[in-house]
C-alpha positions in Angstrom: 1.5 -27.9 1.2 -0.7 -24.7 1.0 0.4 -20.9 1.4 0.4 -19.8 5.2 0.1 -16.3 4.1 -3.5 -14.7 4.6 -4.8 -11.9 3.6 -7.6 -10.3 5.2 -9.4 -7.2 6.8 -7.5 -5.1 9.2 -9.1 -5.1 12.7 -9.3 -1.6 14.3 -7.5 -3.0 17.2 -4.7 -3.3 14.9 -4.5 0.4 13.8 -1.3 0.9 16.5 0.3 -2.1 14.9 -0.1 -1.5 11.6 1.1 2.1 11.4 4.4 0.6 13.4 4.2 -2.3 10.8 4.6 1.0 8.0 6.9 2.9 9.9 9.6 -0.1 9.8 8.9 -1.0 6.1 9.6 2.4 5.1 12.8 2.8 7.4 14.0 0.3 5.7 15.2 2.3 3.1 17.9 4.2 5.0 15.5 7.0 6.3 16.7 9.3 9.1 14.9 10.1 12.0 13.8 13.4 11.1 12.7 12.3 7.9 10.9 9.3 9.7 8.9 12.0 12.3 8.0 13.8 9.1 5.9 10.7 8.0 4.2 9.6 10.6 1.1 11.3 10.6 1.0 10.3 6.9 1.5 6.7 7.9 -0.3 6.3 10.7 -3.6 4.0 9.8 -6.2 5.2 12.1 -9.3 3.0 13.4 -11.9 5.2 11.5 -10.3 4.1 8.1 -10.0 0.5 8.7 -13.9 0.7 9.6 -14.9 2.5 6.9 -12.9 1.5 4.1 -11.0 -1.1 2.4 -7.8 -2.1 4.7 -6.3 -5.8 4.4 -3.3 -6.9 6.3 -0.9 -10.2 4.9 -0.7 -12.3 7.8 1.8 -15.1 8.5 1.8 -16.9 11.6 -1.0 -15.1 13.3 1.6 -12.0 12.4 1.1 -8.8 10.8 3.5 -9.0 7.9 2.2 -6.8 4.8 -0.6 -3.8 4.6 -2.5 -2.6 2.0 -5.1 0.3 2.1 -7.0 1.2 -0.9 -9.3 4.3 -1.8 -11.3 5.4 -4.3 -11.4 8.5 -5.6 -13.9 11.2 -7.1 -12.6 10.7 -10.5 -13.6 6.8 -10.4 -9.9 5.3 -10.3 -8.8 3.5 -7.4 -5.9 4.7 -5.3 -3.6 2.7 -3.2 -2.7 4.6 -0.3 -0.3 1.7 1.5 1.1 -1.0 0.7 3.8 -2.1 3.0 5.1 -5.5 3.6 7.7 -5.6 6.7 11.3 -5.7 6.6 11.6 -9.3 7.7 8.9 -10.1 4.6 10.4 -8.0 1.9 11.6 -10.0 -1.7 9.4 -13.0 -0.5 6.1 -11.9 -3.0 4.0 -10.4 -0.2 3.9 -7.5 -1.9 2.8 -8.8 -5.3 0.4 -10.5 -3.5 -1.1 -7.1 -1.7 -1.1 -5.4 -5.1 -3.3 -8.1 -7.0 -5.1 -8.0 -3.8 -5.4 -4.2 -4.7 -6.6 -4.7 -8.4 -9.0 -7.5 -7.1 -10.6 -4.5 -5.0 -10.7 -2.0 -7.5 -12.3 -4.6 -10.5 -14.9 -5.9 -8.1 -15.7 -1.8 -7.7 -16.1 -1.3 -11.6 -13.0 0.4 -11.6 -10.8 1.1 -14.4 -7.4 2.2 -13.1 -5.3 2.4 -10.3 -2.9 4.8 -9.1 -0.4 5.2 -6.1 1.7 7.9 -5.3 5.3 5.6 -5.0 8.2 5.9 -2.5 11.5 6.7 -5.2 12.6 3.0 -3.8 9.3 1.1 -4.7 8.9 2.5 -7.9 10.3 -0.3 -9.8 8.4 -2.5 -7.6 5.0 -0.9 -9.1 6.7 -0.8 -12.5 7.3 -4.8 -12.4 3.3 -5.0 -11.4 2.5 -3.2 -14.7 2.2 0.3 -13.4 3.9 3.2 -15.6 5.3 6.0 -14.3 3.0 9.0 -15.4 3.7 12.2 -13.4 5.7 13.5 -10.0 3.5 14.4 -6.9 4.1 16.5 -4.0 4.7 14.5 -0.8 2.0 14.7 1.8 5.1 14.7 4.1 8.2 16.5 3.0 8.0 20.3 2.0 9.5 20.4 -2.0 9.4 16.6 -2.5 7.9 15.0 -5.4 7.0 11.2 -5.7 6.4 9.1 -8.7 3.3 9.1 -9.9 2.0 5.6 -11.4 -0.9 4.1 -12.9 -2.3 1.3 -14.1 -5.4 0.4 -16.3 -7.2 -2.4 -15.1 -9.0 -5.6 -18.3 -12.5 -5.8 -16.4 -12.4 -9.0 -14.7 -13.2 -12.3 -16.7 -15.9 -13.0 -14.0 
């Protein structure tokens, strides 16, 4: 029987979804709703991005389950700026599967690292995909918050 799960390019219709789709995977960690309102601008995926640059949702069912959005930066490294997999999803390997997804991106870009700024909760998620923990960052939401810093170096693909 083969995987249902597919990943593929985000639509820009589905910008609304998605950011509700990253809103609930990162409640899930016992935010409060203040906390929650201080997020949103930072994960809300607008329709300019996903036409412009490399957003993939996990589908299952003709649902949105998972999200990935990856970036590159100035310094040549590749950034993962979400990666979210939905409540109902979590512990099921959607999100392994977004984050190979993530290094398939950044390979096929000549890319040598990866980074991504980590929730405190998802950090040993990253770790267990072979990131190490390298430095804190500010949060883009929360005044005086800091978030894991991880990395990866990426083998150039075999291909």
């Amino acid at each position: 029987m083969s995987d249902p799960l597919l990943i593929r390019r985000a639509r820009r219709d589905e910008a609304a979804a998605l950011s509700d789709l990253a809103m609930r995977a990162k409640a899930h960690w016992g935010y409060d709703d203040a906390f929650m309102e201080m997020c949103r601008d930072e994960l809300t995926i607008h329709p300019e991005r996903i036409e412009t640059g490399e957003v993939w949702v996990a589908e299952r069912d003709g649902a949105a389950i998972g999200l990935l959005e990856v970036r590159f930066e100035e310094d040549g490294e590749a950034e993962v700026q979400h990666c979210f997999v939905d409540p109902s999803a979590m512990a099921s390997g959607i999100g392994r599967r977004l984050w190979a997804k993530a290094e398939d991106i950044a390979r096929a870009a000549g890319v040598a690292a990866i980074g991504v700024d980590s929730d405190p909760n998802a950090e040993g998620f990253y770790q267990a995909m072979g990131a190490v923990t390298v430095a804190r960052s500010p949060s883009g939401s929360i005044p005086g918050r800091t978030l894991p810093r991880l990395r990866k170096r990426l083998a150039p693909s075999a291909a």
